[in-house]
C-alpha positions as CSV (number, residue, x, y, z in Angstrom):
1,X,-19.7,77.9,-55.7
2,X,-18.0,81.0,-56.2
3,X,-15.7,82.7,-53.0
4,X,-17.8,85.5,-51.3
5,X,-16.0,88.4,-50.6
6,X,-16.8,89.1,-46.9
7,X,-18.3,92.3,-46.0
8,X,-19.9,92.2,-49.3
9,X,-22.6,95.4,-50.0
10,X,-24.8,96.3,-52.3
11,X,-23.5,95.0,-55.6
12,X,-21.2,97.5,-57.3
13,X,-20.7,96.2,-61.5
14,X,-18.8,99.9,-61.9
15,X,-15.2,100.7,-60.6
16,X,-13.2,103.7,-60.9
17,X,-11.9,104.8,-63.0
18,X,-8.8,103.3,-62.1
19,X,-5.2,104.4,-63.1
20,X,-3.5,101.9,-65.4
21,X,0.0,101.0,-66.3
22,X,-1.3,100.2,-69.4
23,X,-4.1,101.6,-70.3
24,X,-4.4,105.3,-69.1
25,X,-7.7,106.0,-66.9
26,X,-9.9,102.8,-67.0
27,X,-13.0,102.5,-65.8
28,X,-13.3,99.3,-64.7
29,X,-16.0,96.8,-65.0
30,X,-16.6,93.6,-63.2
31,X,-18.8,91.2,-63.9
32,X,-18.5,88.4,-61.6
33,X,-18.8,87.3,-58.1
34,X,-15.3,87.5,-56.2
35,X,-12.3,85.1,-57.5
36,X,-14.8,83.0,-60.1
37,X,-11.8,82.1,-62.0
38,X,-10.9,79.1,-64.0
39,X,-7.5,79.4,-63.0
40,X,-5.8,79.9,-59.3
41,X,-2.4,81.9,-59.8
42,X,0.0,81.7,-56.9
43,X,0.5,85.6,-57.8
44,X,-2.9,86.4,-57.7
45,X,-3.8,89.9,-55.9
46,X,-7.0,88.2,-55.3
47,X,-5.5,85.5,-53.0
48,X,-6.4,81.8,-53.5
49,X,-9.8,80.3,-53.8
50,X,-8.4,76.9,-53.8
51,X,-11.0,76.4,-56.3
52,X,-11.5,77.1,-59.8
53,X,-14.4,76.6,-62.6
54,X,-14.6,76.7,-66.7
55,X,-18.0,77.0,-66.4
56,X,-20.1,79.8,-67.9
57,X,-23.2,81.4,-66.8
58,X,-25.1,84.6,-66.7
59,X,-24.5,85.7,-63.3
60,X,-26.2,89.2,-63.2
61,X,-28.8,91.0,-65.0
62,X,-27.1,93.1,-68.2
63,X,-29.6,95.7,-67.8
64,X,-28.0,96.3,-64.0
65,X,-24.5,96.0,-65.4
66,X,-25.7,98.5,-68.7
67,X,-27.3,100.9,-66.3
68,X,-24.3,101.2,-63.7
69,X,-21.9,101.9,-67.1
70,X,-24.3,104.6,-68.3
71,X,-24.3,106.7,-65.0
72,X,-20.7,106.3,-64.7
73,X,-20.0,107.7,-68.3
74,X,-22.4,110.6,-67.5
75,X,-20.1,111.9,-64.5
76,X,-16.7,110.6,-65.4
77,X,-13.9,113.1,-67.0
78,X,-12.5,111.7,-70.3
79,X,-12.0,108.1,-70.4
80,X,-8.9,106.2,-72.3
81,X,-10.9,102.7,-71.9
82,X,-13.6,101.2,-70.5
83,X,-12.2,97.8,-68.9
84,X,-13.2,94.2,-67.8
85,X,-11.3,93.2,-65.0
86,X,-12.0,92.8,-61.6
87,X,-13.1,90.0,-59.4
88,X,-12.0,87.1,-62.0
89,X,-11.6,85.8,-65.4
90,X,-14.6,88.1,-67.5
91,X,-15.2,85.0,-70.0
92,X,-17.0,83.0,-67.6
93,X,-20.0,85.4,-67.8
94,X,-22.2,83.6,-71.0
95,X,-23.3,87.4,-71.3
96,X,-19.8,89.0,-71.7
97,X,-20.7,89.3,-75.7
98,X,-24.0,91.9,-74.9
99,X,-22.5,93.5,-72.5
100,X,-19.8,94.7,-74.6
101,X,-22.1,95.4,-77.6
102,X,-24.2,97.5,-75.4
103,X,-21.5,99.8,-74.3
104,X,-20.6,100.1,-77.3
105,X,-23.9,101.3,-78.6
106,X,-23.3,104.5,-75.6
107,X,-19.9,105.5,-76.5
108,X,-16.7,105.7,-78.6
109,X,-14.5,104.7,-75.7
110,X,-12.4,102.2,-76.4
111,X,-13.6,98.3,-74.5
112,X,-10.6,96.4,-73.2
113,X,-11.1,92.9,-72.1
114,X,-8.3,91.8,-70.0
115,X,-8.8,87.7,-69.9
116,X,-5.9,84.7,-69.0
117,X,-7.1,83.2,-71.9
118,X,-8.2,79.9,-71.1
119,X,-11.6,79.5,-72.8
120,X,-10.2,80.8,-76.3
121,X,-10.8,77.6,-77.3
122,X,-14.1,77.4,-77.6
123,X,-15.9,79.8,-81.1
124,X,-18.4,81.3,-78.9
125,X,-16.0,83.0,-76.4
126,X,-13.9,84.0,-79.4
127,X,-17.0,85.4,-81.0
128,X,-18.0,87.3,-78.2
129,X,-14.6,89.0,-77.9
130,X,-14.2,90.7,-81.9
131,X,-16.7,93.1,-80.7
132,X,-13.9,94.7,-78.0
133,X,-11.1,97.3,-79.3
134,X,-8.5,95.8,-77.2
135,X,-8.0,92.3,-75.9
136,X,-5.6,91.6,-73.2
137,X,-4.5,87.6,-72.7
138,X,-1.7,86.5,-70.4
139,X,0.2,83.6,-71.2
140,X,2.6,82.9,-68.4
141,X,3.6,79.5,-68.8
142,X,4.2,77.6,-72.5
143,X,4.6,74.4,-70.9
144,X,2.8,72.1,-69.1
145,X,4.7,71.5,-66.2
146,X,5.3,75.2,-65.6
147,X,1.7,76.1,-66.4
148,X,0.1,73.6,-63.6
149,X,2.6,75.3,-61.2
150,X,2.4,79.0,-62.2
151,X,-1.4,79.6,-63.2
152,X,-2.8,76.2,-61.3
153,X,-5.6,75.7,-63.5
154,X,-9.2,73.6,-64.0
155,X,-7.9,70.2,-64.7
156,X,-9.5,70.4,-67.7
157,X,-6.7,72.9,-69.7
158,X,-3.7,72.3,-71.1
159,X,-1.2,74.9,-72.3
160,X,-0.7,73.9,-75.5
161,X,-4.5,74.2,-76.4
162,X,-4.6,77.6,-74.5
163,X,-2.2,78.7,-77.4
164,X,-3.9,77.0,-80.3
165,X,-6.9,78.8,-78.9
166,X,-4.7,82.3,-79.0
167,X,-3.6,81.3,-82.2
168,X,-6.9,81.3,-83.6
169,X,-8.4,84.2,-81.6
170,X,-5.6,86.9,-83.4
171,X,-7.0,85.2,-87.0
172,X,-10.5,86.4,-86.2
173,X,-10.0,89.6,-84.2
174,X,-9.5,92.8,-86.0
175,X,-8.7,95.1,-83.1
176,X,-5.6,95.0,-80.7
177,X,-3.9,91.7,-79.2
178,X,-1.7,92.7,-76.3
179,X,-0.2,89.3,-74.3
180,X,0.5,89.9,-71.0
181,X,3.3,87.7,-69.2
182,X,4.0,87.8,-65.8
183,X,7.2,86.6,-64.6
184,X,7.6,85.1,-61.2
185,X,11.3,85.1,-60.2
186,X,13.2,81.5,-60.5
187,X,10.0,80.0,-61.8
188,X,9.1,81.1,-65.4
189,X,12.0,83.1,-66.3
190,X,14.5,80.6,-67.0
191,X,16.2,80.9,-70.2
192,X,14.9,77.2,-71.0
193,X,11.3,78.5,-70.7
194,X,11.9,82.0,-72.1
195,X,12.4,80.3,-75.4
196,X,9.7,77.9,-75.2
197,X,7.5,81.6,-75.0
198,X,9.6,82.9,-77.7
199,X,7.9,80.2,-80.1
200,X,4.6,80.4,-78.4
201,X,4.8,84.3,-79.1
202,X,5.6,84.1,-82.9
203,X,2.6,81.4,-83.1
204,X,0.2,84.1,-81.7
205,X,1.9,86.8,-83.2
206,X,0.0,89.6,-80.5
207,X,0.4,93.6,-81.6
208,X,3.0,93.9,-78.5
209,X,4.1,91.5,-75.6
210,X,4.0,92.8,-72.0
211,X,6.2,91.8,-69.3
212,X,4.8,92.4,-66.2
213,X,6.0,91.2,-62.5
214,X,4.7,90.5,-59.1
215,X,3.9,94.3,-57.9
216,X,0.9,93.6,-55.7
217,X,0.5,91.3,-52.6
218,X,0.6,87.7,-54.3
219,X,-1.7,85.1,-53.2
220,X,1.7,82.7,-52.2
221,X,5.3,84.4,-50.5
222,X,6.5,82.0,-53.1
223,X,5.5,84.5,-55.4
224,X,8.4,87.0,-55.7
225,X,9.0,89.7,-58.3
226,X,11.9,90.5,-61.0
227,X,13.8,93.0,-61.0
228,X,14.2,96.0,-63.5
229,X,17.5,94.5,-65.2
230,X,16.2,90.5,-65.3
231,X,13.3,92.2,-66.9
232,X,14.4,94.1,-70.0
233,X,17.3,91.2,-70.3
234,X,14.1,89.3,-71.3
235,X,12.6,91.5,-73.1
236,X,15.6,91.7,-75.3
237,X,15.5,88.0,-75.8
238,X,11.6,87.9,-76.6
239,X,12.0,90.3,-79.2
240,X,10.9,93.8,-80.7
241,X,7.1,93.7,-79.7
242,X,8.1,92.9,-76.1
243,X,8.2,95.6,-73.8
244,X,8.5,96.1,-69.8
245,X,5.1,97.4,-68.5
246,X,6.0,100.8,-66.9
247,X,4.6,102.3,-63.6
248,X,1.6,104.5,-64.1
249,X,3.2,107.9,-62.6
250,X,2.1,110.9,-65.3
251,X,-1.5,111.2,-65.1
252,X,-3.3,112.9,-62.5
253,X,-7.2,112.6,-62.3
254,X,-8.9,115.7,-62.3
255,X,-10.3,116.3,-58.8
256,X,-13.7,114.4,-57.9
257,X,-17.2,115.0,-55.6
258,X,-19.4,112.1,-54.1
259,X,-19.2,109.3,-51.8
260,X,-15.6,108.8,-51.3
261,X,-16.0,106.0,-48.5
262,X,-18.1,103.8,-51.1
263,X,-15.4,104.8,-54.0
264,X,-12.2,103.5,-52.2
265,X,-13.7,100.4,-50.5
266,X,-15.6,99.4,-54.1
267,X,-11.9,100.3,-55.7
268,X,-9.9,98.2,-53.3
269,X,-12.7,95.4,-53.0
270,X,-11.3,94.5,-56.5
271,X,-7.6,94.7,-56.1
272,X,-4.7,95.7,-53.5
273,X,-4.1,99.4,-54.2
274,X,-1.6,102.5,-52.5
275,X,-3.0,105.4,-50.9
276,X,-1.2,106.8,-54.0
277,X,-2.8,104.8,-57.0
278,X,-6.5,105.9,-55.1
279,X,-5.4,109.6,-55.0
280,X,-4.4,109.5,-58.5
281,X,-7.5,107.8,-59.3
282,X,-10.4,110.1,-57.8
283,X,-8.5,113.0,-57.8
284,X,-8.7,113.7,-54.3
285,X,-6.5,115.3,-52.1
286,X,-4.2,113.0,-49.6
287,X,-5.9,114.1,-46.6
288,X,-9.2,113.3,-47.8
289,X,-8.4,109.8,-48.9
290,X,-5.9,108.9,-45.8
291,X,-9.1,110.3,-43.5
292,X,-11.7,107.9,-45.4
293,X,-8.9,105.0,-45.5
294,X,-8.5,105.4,-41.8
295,X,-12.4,105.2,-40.8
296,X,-12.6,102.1,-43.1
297,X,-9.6,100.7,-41.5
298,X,-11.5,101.1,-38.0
299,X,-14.4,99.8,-39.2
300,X,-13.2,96.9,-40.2
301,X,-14.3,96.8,-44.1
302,X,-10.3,97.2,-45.1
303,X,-7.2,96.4,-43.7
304,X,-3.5,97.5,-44.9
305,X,-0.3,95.0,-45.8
306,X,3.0,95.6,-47.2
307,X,4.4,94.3,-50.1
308,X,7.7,95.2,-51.2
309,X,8.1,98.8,-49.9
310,X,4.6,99.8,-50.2
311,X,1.6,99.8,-48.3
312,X,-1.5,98.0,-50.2
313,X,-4.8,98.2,-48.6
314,X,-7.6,95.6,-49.1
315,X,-10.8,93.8,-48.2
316,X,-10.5,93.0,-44.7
């Protein structure tokens, strides 16, 4: 059974939009119940379920999810994408396919899936995913060893048939392949295992190769982040379509109306965020959001950590 997020309300499919370091102003789509994953990262913002699943099912209704998207669209500014993300991994809903299709019938904004990957192996998820613009697969670990300790995964996946699976997925897809890695300092960024990814990489052969780190709250201390120069020395050594995923700093969202309460706890009910990345998000002003995160906060639906030098806030 899936993890219920505790002080759960009424079921929110639409998030956002959201500022990303990688794909401009998303809104954000989420299609599961919280952390139903088939893998359980030790960096996850999510924390750990201690559980994990590979099976897929419809778990809401796509005329709920359809409708949610279509009200959003009507009172959003401009959009860069529309993104799946959120509460886990987005293949595990059997309706992802329709769902896509459908928003695609409402709009020319681009659909980004952002997915770790593991069910590429099997044609229907595959199929389901040439109808998106943009697909966004992590790969963290190319070996075995490293991939049980990194992404601890259903006992059912290997790595190496995670990357056959990616190998066949950027045949098919017609659209963008990004592959995300994130590095977790003295874990997967030895030089052994860089080069291990190096031949994974040119097997896939993605449009670009992003390296990201551990910038939000991981689910284990263990978990500890890269810095700047260990970072673009592996980029260098993973080659000229690997890049270091940059800090979303230079867009500002117009300023917003509505229910801000309802906006920042549905934002943060799906992943650690600053008082900064909200601002930028509904465009409103810092007094506004830090009053709203401060009723929440006494209330009891959020509660504030610190990571690094930065103060995340969070499902309490």
């Amino acid at each position: 059974m899936p993890v219920k997020r505790p002080g759960a309300r009424k079921r929110r499919f639409v998030y956002g939009p959201v500022p990303s370091r990688r794909l401009g102003f998303s809104l954000g789509v989420d299609i599961l119940p919280y952390k139903t994953c088939s893998l359980d990262c030790l960096y996850c913002q999510l924390g750990s379920s201690g559980r994990t699943t590979r099976r897929r099912r419809a778990y809401f209704s796509v005329r709920d999810v359809l409708g949610q998207v279509r009200k959003a669209l009507a009172s959003s500014p401009k959009l860069d994408h529309i993104t799946f993300s959120g509460s886990g991994e987005p293949t595990l809903n059997r309706n992802l396919g329709r769902i896509i299709r459908g928003i695609k019938k409402m709009t020319r904004v681009p659909v980004a899936v952002l997915t770790n990957g593991t069910l590429f192996t099997r044609p229907d998820v595959r199929r389901e995913l040439l109808a998106a613009d943009v697909v966004v697969p992590s790969l963290d670990a190319a070996t075995a060893p490293l991939f049980r300790k990194v992404n601890r995964p259903h006992p059912s996946f290997e790595a190496a048939r995670i990357i056959e699976g990616l190998t066949r997925f950027r045949k098919e897809f017609k659209g963008r392949l990004w592959l995300e890695v994130m590095l977790v300092k003295g874990i997967n960024d030895t030089p052994a295992h860089i080069r291990a990814l190096r031949k994974a990489i040119a097997a896939i052969s993605p449009d670009r190769v992003q390296l990201n780190t551990v910038v939000r709250p991981p689910a284990e201390t263990s978990a500890r982040p890269l810095t700047v120069r260990e970072l673009e020395r592996i980029r260098r050594a993973l080659g000229d379509r690997a890049e270091v995923v940059a800090d979303f700093k230079e867009k500002r969202r117009p300023g917003g109306s509505g229910d801000l309460d309802g906006a920042i706890a549905a934002m943060v009910g799906r992943r650690p965020m600053t008082a900064t990345d909200i601002m930028a998000s509904l465009g409103r002003p810092r007094d506004e959001v830090f009053k709203v995160l401060g009723s929440l906060l006494k209330a009891g639906r959020i509660r504030h950590i610190s990571h690094g030098r930065k103060t995340f806030y969070e499902p309490a």
